[in-house]
C-alpha positions as CSV (number, residue, x, y, z in Angstrom):
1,X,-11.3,-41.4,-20.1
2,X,-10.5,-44.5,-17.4
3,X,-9.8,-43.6,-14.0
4,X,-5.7,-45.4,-14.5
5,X,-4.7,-42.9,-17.3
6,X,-3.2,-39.7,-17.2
7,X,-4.2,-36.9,-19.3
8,X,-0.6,-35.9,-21.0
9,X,-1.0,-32.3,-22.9
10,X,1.7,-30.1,-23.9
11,X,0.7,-26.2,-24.0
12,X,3.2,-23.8,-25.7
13,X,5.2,-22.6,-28.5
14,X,8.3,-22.9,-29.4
15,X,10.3,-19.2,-30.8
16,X,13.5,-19.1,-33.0
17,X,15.7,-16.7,-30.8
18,X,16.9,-14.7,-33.7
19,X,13.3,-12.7,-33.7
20,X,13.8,-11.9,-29.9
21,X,16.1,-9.5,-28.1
22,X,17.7,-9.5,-25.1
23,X,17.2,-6.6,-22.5
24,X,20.3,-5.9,-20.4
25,X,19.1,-2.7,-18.9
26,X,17.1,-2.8,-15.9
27,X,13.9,-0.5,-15.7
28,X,14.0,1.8,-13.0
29,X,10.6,2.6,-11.3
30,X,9.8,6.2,-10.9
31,X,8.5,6.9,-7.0
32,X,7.1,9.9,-6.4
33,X,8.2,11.6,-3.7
34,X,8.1,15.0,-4.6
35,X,5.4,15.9,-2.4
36,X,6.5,16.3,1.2
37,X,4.6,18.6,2.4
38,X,2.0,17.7,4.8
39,X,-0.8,20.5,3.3
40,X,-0.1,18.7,-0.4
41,X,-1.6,15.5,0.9
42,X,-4.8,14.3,-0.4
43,X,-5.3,11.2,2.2
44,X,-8.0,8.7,2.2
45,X,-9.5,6.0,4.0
46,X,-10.3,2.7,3.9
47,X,-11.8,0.0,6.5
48,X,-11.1,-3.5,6.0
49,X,-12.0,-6.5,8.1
50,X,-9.6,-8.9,8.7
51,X,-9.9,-11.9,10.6
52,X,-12.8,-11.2,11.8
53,X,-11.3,-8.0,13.5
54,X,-11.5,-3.9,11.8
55,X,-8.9,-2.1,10.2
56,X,-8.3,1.1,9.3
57,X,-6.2,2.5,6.5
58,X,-5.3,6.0,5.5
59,X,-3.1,7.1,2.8
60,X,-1.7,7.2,0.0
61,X,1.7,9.4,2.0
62,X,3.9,10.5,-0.2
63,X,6.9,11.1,2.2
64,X,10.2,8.9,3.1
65,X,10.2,5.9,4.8
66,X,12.1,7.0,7.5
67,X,9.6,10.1,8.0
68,X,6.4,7.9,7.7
69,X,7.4,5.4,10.5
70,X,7.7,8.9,12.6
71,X,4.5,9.8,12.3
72,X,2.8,6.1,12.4
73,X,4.5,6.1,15.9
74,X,3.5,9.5,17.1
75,X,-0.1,8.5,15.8
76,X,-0.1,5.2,17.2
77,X,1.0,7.2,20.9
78,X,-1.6,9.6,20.5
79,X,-4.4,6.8,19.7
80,X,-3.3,4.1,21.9
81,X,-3.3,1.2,19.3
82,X,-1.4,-0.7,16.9
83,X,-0.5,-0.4,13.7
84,X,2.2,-0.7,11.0
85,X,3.4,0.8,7.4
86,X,1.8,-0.7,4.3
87,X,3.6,1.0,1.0
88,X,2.0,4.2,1.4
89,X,-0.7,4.0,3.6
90,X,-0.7,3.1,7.0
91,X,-2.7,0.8,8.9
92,X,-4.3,1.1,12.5
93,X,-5.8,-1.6,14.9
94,X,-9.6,-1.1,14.8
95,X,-12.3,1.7,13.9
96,X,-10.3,5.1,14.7
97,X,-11.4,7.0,11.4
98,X,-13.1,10.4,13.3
99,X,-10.0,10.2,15.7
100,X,-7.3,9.7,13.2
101,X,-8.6,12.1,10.7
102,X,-8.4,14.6,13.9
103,X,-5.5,14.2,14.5
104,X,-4.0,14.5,11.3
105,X,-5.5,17.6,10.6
106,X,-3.7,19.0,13.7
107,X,-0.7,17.9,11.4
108,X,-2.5,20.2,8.9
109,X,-2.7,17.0,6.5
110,X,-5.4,17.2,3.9
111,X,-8.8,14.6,3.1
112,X,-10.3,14.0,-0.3
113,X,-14.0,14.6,-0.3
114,X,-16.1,11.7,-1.3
């Protein structure tokens, strides 16, 4: 193949729409969220770097948004660092695990055992 041409290839297949159906329904996506309770927790951490810098996350929180952005500022009070909400877990500014798994258990929130 010379450097001037361009490789032309067509990937694909071509369907009769008779053998297909439509969906008009949208799928709902089931959340659970039926465990509130802080003792019903089974939290978990991870540490990441990023950017060169330490981060650790603990989760998975099975509460409302509204509730989890509570406790990430109470936490982030307590701790004196930064941190935001990630889906279910949240995320703190450096290596905190000992300290944030203290305090959480003041919360009475519960740790898997690895």
């Amino acid at each position: 193949m010379s450097r001037g041409k361009k490789l032309d290839l067509q990937i694909g297949m071509d369907f009769d729409d008779s053998d297909w159906n439509v969906v008009t329904e949208k799928r709902k996506s089931v959340v659970a969220t039926e465990l509130t309770e802080p003792a019903k927790h089974q939290l978990i951490f991870h540490k990441e770097k990023r950017r060169g810098k330490v981060v650790t996350l603990v989760g998975p929180f099975m509460l409302e948004k509204d509730t989890l952005k509570s406790l990430l500022k109470t936490l982030k009070k307590k701790l004196g660092c930064g941190g935001t909400v990630s889906e279910e877990f949240l995320e703190f500014q450096g290596d905190i695990q000992l300290k944030l798994r203290e305090n959480l258990e003041k919360l009475e929130y519960r740790f898997k055992k690895r």
